[in-house]
C-alpha positions as CSV (number, residue, x, y, z in Angstrom):
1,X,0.0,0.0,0.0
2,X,1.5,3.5,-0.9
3,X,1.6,5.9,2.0
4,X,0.6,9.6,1.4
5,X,2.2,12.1,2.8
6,X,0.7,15.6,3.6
7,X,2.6,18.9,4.4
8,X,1.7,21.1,7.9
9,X,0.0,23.6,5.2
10,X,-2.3,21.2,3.3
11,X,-3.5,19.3,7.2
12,X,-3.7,23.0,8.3
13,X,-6.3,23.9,5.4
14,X,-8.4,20.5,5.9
15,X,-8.7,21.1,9.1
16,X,-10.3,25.0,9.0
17,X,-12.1,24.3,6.0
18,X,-13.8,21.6,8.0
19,X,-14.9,23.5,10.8
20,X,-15.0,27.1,9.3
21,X,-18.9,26.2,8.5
22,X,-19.5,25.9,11.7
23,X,-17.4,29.1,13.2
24,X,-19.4,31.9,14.8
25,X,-18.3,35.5,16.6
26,X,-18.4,35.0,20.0
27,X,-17.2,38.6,21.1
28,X,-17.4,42.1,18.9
29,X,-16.1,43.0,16.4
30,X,-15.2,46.5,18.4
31,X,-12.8,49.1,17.0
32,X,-9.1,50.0,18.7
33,X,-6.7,53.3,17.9
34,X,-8.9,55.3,16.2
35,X,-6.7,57.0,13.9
36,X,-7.0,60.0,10.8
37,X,-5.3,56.8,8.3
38,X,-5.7,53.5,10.4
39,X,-7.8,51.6,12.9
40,X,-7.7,48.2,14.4
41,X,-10.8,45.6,14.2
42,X,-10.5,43.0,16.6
43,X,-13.1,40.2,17.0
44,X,-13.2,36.6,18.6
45,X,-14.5,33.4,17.1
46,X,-15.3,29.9,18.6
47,X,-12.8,28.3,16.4
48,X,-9.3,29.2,14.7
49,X,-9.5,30.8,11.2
50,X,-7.3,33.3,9.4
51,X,-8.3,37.1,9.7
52,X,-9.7,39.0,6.8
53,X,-11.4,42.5,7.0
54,X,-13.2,44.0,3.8
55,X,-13.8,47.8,4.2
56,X,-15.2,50.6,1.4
57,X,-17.4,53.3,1.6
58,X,-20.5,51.8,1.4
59,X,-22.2,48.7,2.9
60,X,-21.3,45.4,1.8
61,X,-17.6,46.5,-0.5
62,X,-15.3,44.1,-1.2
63,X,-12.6,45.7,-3.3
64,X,-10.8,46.6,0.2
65,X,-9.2,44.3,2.2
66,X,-6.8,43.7,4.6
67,X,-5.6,40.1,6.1
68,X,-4.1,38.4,8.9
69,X,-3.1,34.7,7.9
70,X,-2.5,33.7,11.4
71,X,-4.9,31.0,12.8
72,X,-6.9,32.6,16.2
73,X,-9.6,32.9,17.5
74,X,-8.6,35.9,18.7
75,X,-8.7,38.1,15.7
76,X,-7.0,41.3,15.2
77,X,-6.6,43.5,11.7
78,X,-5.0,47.0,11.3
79,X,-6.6,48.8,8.3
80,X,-3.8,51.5,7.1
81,X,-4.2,54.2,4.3
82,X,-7.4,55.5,5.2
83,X,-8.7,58.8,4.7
84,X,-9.4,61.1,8.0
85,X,-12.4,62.1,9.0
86,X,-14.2,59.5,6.4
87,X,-16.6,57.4,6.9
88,X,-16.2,53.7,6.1
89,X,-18.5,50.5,6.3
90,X,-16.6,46.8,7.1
91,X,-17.3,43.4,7.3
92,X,-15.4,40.8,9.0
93,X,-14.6,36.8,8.7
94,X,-11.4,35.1,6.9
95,X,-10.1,34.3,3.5
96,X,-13.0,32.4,2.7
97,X,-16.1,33.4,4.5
98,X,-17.7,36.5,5.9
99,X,-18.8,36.0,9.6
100,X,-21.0,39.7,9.6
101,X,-21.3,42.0,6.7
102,X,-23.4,43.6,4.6
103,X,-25.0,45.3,8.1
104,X,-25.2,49.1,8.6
105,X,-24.1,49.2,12.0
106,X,-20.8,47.8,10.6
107,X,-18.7,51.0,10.3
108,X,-16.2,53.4,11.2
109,X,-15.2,56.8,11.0
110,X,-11.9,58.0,10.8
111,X,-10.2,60.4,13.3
112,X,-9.0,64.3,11.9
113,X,-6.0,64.8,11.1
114,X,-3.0,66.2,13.1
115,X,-4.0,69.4,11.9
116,X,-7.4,69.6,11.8
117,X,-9.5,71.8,14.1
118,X,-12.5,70.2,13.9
119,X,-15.3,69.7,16.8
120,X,-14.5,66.5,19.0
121,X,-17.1,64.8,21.4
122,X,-15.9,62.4,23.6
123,X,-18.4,60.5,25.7
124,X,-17.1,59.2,30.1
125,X,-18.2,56.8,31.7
126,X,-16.8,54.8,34.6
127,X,-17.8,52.6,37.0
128,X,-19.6,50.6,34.9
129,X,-18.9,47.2,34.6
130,X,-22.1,45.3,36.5
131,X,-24.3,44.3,33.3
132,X,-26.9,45.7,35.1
133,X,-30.2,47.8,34.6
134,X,-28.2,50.6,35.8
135,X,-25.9,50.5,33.1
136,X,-28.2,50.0,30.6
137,X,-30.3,53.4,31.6
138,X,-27.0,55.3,31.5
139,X,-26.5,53.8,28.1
140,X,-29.8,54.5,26.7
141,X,-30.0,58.0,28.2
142,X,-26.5,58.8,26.6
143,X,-28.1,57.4,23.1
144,X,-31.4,59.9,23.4
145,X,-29.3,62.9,24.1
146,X,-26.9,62.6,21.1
147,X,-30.4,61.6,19.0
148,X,-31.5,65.2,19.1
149,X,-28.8,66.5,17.2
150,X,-27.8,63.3,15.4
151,X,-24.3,63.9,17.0
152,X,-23.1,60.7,18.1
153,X,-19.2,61.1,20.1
154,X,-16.8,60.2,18.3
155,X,-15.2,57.4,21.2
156,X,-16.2,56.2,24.6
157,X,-13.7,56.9,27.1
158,X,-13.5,54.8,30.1
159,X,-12.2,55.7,33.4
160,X,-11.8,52.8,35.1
161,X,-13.8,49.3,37.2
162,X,-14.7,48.3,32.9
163,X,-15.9,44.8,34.2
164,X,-17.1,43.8,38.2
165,X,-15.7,41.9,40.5
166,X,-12.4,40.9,39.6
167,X,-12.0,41.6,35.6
168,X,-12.1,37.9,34.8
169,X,-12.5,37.5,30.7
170,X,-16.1,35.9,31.4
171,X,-16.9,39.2,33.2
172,X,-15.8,41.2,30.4
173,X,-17.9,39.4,28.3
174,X,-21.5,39.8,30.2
175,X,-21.0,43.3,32.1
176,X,-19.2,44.9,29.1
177,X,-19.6,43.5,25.4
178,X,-23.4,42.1,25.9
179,X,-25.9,43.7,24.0
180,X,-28.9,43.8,26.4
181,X,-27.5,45.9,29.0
182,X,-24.4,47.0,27.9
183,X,-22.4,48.2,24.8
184,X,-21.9,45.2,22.2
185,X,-23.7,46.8,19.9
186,X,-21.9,50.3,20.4
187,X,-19.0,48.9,19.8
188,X,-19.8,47.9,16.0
189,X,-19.3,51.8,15.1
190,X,-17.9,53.4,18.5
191,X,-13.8,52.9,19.4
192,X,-13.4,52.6,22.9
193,X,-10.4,54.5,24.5
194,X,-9.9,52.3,28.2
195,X,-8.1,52.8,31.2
196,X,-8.1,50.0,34.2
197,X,-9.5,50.3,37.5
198,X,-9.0,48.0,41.2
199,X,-10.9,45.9,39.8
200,X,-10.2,45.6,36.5
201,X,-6.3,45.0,37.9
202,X,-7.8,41.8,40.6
203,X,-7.1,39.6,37.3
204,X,-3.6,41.1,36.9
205,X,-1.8,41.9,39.7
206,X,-4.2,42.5,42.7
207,X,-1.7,45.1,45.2
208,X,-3.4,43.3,48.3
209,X,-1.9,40.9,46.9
210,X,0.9,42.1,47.9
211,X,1.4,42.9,43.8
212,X,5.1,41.4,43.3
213,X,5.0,41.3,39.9
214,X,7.3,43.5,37.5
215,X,5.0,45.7,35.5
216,X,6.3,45.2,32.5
217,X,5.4,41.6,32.6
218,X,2.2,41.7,33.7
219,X,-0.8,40.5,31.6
220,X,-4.4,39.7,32.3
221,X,-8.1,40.1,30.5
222,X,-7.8,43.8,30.1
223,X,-4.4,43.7,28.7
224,X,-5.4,40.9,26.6
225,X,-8.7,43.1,25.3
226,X,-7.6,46.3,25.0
227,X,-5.1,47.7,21.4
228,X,-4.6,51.1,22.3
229,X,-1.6,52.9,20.6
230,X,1.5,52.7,22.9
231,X,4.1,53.4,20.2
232,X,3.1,57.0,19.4
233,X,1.7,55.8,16.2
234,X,-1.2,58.5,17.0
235,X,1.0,61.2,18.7
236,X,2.1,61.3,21.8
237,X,5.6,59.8,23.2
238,X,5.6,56.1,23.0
239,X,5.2,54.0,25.9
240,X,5.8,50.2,24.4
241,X,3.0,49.1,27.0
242,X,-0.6,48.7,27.4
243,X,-0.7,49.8,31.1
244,X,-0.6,54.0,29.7
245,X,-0.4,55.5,26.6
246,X,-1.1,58.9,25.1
247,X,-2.8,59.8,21.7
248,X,-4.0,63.2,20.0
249,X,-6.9,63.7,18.5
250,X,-7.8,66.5,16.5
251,X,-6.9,69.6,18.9
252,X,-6.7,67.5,21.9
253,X,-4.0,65.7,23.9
254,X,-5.2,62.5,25.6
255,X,-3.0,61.0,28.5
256,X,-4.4,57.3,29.8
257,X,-2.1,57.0,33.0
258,X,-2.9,54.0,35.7
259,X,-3.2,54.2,38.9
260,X,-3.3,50.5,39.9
261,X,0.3,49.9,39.4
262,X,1.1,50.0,43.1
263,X,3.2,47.7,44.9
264,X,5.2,47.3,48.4
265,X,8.4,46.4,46.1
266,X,9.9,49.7,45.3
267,X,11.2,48.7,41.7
268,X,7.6,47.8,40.7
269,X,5.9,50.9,42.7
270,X,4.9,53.1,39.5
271,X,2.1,55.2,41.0
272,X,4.3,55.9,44.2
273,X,1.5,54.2,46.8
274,X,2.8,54.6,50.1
275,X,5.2,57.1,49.2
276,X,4.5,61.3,49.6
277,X,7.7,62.3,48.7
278,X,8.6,65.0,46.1
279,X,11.6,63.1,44.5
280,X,9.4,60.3,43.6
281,X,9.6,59.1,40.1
282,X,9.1,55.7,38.2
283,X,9.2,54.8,34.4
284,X,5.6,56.3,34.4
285,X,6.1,59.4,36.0
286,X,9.1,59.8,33.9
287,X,7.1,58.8,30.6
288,X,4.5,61.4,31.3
289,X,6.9,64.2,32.1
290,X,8.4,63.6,28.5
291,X,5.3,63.2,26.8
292,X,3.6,66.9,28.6
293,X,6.8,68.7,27.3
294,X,6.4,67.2,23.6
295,X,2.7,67.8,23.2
296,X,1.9,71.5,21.4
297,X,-1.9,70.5,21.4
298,X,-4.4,73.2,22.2
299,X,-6.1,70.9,24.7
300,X,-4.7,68.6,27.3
301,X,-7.0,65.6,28.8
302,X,-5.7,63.0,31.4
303,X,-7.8,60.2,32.7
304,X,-7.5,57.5,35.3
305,X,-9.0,55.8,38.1
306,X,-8.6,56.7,41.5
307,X,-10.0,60.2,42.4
308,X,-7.8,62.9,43.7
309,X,-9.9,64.7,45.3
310,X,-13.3,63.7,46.5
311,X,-15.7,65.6,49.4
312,X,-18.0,62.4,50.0
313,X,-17.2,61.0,53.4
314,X,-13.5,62.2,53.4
315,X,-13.1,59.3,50.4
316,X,-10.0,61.2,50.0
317,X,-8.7,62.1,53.0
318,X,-6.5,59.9,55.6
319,X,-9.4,57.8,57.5
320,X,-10.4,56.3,54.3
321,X,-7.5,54.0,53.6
322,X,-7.0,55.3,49.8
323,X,-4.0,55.4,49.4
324,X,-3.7,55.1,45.6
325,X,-5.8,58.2,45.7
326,X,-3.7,60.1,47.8
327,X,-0.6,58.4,45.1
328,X,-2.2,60.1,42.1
329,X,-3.0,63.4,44.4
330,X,1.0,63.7,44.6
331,X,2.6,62.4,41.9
332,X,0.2,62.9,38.9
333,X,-1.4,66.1,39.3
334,X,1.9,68.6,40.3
335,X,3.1,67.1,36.4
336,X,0.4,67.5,34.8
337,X,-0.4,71.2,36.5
338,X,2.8,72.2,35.4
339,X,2.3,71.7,32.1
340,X,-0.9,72.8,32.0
341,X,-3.5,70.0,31.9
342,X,-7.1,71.3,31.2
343,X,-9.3,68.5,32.2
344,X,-8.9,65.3,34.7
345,X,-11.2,62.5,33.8
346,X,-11.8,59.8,37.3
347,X,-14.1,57.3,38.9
348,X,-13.7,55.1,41.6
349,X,-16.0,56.9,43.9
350,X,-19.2,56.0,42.8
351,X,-20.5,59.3,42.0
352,X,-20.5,62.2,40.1
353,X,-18.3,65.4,41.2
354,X,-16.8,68.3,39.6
355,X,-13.6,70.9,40.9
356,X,-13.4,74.9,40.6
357,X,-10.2,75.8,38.1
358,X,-7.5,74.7,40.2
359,X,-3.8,74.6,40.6
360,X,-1.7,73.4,43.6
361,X,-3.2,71.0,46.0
362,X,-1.3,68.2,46.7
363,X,-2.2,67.0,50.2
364,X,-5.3,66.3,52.6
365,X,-8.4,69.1,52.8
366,X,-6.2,70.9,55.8
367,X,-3.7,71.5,52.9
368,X,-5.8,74.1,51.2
369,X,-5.5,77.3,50.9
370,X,-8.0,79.9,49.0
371,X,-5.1,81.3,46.5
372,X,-5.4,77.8,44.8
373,X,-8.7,78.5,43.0
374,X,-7.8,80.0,40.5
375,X,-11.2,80.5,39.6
376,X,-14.4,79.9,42.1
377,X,-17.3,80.5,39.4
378,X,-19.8,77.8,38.2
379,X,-18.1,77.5,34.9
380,X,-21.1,78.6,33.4
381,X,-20.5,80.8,30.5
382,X,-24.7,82.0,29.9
383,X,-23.4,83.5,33.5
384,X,-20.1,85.1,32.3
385,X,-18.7,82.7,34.5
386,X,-17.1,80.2,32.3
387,X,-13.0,79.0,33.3
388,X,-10.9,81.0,31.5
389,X,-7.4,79.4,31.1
390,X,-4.6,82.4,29.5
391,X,-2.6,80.8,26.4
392,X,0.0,83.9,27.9
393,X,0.6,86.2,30.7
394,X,1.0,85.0,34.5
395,X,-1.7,82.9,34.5
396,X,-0.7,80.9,31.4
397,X,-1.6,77.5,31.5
398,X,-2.9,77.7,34.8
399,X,-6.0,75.8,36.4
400,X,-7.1,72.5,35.9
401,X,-11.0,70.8,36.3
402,X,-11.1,67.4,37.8
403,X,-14.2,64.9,37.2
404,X,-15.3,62.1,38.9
405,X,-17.5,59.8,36.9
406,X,-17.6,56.9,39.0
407,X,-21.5,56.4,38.7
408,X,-22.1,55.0,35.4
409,X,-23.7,51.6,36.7
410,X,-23.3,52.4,40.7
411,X,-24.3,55.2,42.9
412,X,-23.1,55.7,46.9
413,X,-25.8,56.2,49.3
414,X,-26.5,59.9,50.0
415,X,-24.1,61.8,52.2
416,X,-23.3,65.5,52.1
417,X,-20.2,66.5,49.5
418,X,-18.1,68.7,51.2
419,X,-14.3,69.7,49.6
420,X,-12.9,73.2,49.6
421,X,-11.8,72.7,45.6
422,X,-15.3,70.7,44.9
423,X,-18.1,72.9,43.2
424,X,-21.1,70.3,42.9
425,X,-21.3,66.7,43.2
426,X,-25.1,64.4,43.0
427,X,-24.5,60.9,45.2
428,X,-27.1,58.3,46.3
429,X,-27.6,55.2,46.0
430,X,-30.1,55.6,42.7
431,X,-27.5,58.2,41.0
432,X,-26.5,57.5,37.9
433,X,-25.2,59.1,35.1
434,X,-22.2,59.7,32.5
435,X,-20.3,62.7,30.6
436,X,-20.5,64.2,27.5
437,X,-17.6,66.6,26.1
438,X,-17.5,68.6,23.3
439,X,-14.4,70.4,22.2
440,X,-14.7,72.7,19.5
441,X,-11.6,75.5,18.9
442,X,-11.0,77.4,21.8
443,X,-13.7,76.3,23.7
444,X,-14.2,73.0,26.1
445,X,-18.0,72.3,27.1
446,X,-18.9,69.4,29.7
447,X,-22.3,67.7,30.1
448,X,-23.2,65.9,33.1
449,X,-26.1,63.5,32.1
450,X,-28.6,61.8,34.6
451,X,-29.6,58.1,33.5
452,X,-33.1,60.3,33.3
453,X,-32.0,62.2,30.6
454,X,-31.3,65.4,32.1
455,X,-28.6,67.8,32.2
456,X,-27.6,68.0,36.1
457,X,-24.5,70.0,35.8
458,X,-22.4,71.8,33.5
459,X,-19.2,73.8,32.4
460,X,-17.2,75.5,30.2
461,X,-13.4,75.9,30.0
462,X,-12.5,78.8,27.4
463,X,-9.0,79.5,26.2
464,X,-7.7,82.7,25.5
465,X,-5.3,85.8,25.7
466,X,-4.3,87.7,29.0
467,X,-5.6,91.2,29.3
468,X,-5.2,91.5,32.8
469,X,-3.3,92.9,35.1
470,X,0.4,92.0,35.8
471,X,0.8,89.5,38.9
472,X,3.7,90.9,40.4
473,X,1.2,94.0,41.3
474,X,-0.9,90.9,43.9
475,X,0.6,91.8,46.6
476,X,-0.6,90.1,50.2
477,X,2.2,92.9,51.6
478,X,-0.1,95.1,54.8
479,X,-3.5,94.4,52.4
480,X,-5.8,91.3,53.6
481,X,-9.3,90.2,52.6
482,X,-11.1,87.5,54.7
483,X,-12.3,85.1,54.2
484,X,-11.4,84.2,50.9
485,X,-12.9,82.5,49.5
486,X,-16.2,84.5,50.3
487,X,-20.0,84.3,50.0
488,X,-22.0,87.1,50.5
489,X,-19.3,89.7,52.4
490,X,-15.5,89.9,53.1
491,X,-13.5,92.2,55.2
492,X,-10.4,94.4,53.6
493,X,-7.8,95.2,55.6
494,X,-4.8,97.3,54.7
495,X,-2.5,99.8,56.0
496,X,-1.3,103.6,54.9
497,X,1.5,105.2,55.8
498,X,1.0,108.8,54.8
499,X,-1.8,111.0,53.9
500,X,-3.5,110.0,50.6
501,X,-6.3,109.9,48.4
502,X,-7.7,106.1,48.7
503,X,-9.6,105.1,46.1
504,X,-10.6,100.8,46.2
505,X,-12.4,99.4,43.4
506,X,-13.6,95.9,42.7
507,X,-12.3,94.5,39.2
508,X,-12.8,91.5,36.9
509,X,-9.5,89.5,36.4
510,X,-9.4,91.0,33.2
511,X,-9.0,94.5,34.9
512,X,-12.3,95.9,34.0
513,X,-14.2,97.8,37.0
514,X,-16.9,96.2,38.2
515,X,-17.9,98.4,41.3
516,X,-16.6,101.4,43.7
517,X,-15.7,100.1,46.5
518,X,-14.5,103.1,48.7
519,X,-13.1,107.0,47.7
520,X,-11.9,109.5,49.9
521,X,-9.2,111.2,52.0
522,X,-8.0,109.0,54.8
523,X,-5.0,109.7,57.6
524,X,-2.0,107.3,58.0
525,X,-3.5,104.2,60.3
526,X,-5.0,100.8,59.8
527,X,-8.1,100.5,58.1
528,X,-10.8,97.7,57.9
529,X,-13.7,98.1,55.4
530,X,-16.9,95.7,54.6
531,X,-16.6,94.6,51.0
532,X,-20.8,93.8,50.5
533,X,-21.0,91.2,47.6
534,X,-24.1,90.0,47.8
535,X,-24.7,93.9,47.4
536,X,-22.2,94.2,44.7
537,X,-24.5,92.4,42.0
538,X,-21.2,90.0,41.6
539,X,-21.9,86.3,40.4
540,X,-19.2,83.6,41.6
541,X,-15.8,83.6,40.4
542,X,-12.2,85.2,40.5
543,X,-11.8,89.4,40.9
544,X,-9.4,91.6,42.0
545,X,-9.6,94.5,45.2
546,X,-7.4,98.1,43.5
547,X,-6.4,99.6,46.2
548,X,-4.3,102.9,45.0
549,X,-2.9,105.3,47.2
550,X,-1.8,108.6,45.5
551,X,-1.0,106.7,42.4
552,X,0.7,103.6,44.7
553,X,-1.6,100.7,43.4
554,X,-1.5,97.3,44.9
555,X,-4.1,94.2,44.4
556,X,-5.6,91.8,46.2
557,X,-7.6,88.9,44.5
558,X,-10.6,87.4,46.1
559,X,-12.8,84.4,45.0
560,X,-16.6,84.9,45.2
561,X,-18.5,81.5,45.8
562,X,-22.2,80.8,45.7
């Protein structure tokens, strides 16, 4: 009898052709780096098969394709030479059969280009990872509100706790890429931009571990998921790992850092748990430092975890036991306030909370001082009180918002929110919501939605040139307002020296006179005068007290609150 021989190829091809009939998608496909000329498509299957995606600009081309001859079932394809800010339908499967095509929901649209000013919207949630009714109300709340303008965002940002208890695969699976509750379905046409939380990390390397295990090793379900771009391929500097990254997109900056990487070995310590120094560093504080001083993007966005700063039940403060919070609180936000970060993105309290425009607090509540608002307004521009941050002048750069949006499936009973650098906050136990952000030129608007559908909070960061007054003319020197911040009065104390002509005035932090405050002949001696706000027909925000003295002009600012 002859014997036949076959090669590892021809056995290989038997052996798919006779199971890729019965081959199905089991998970996606979902859409990775979201980039103006390429894009990753990843999708799993219940059986190994080769990768082939067809793509074209409309529904059901085939002239396009690109392949991946590998046998998986975890299937991943990087579409290259696309046009930005196009619009393209897909369809995926392998060499030989289409698995889901020919379906409307099946497309993508390409980020701007590196240049391009166009309007971004960016939609946060965190929290969210139960698979829950919850969830699902936040979702379909989201979908209504972008329905009345037919402005869908662009990508779903996460902030963290993607998939409860522990991040296991099988959790991923049912609290994240289901359709019923969650966002399977979103995913056919949305890119997701992650970011791990505690419990996304439980899978990885839980720190109560302890977490012994070098970071640059370390793997698990979200690593294994997630294909963001960590070589710079999309801007930013390159970080060669999943665990942060940095991209830009159209005007904007975008800085994933991680605040799980905590650990009581030193050498595997990124986040700095444990440790308040100011000469802390680590391969990620490093990496962030060098990508803030590339960047030369209008706006700059950081998101992660663990709050910084939180007023419900002292979450951040010492009795709570958070200590990655605290980590973040001094080793992420003094880099990222120095090179002038707009916007912090968080969850991990399960709530939603907002900051003033702030700059310079790096320690517990007892740290603060008023002089870091840099603004005390609502945000709201309708007011004239949206956050203005200066491209120039002393105040360049300076001020940053910080979000929490840690209720997108979760809420916290009620208790009061109390924080000197917190403006609102909603928390109870039936709280749920998510965040919508639109940038669009000089101008960054945020949404807070409700899981009813309504608008609970907003704000609005603006960018633009000082006109003010110099800074080195604030002077603290003999001239004192308190308190400060203040509601409804303040007292203003200051000394003269000689006989003058005092004249005090109340000005905008552009310099422009809002009211008369005092004008008249006074003898040398200390002087305390009532400064009536409430009286003043000021709204919230940052001003400035002129005192001048026979020409000799000094300043004092003072922040109004609500």
């Amino acid at each position: 009898m002859k014997k036949m021989h076959l090669s590892l190829s021809t056995i290989l091809f038997v052996f798919l052709a006779e199971f890729s009939s019965a081959q199905t998608i089991i998970r996606g496909p979902y859409l990775q780096s979201q980039g103006p000329n390429s894009i990753i498509i990843r999708w799993r299957t219940d059986s190994l098969t080769d990768s082939r995606v067809y793509y074209g600009s409309t529904i059901g081309s085939n002239t396009l394709f690109a392949d991946s001859a590998t046998p998986t079932t975890e299937h991943r394809v990087r579409l290259n030479g696309l046009t930005p800010l196009t619009k393209y339908f897909y369809s995926v499967g392998s060499a030989t059969q289409t698995l889901r095509g020919n379906d409307p929901l099946l497309f993508f649209k390409t980020a701007p280009d590196s240049s391009s000013h166009t309007p971004v919207r960016f939609w946060v949630i965190g929290d969210f990872g139960h698979g829950s009714t919850p969830q699902k109300q936040v979702r379909d709340s989201y979908l209504q509100y972008v329905a009345q303008d037919n402005n869908p965002a662009d990508f779903q940002l996460w902030v963290g706790d993607d998939a409860y208890t522990d991040g296991t695969d099988p959790q991923y699976q049912t609290n994240v890429f289901d359709t019923t509750n969650c966002y399977g379905n979103l995913f056919l046409n949305m890119p997701f931009v992650p970011t791990p939380g505690n419990h996304d990390w439980n899978s990885i390397c839980n720190w109560q571990g302890p977490c012994n295990i070098d970071p640059n090793v370390q793997t698990g379900p979200y690593l294994n998921i997630v294909d963001p771009p960590i070589e710079g391929e999309l801007g930013g500097v390159a970080s060669h790992l999943k665990l942060f990254y940095s991209f830009d997109y159209g005007d904007i900056h975008f800085i994933s850092l991680n605040s799980e990487l905590g650990s009581t070995t030193p050498a595997y310590n990124w986040v700095g748990v444990f440790d308040n120094t100011t000469t802390f560093t680590s391969p990620m504080i490093n990496w962030l430092r060098a990508d803030l001083a590339a960047t030369t993007k209008k706006w700059k966005v950081a998101f992660w975890h663990q709050c910084p700063y939180s007023g419900q039940d002292n979450f951040t403060e010492l009795s709570s036991g958070q200590f990655f919070t605290f980590a973040t609180r001094d080793h992420f936000n003094p880099n990222l306030e120095q090179y002038g970060v707009d916007l912090v993105l968080t969850g991990h309290d399960h709530n939603y909370q907002r900051s003033y425009l702030i700059n310079g607090l790096y320690d517990f509540k007892a740290g603060f001082t008023p002089s870091m608002i840099v603004n005390g307004g609502n945000g709201d521009d309708a007011q004239g009180q949206a956050y203005i941050k200066y491209t120039n002048g002393p105040l360049a750069g300076k001020g940053t918002v910080y979000v929490v949006e840690g209720n997108s499936s979760e809420g916290n009973s009620y208790s009061p929110i109390t924080h000197p650098v917190i403006y609102w906050g909603e928390a109870c136990d039936t709280c749920y919501g998510s965040t919508i952000i639109d940038v669009n030129g000089d101008r960054l608007d945020e949404k807070y939605l409700s899981s009813r559908g309504v608008v609970m909070d907003h704000f609005t960061i603006l960018k633009q040139a000082w006109t003010g007054i110099d800074e080195e003319l604030i002077t603290n020197s003999g001239f004192q307002v308190y308190p400060n911040p203040a509601v409804d009065e303040a007292e203003v104390k200051y000394s003269i020296t000689r006989n003058c002509f005092v004249m005090m005035d109340l000005l905008g932090i552009d310099g422009r006179v809002i009211h008369s405050l005092f004008s008249g002949e006074r003898q040398p001696g200390d002087y305390s005068d009532v400064l009536k706000l409430d009286k003043s027909g000021v709204s919230a925000g940052t001003y400035l007290i002129r005192l001048n003295c026979n020409g000799e002009v000094k300043y004092r600012k003072i922040v109004k609150m609500n």
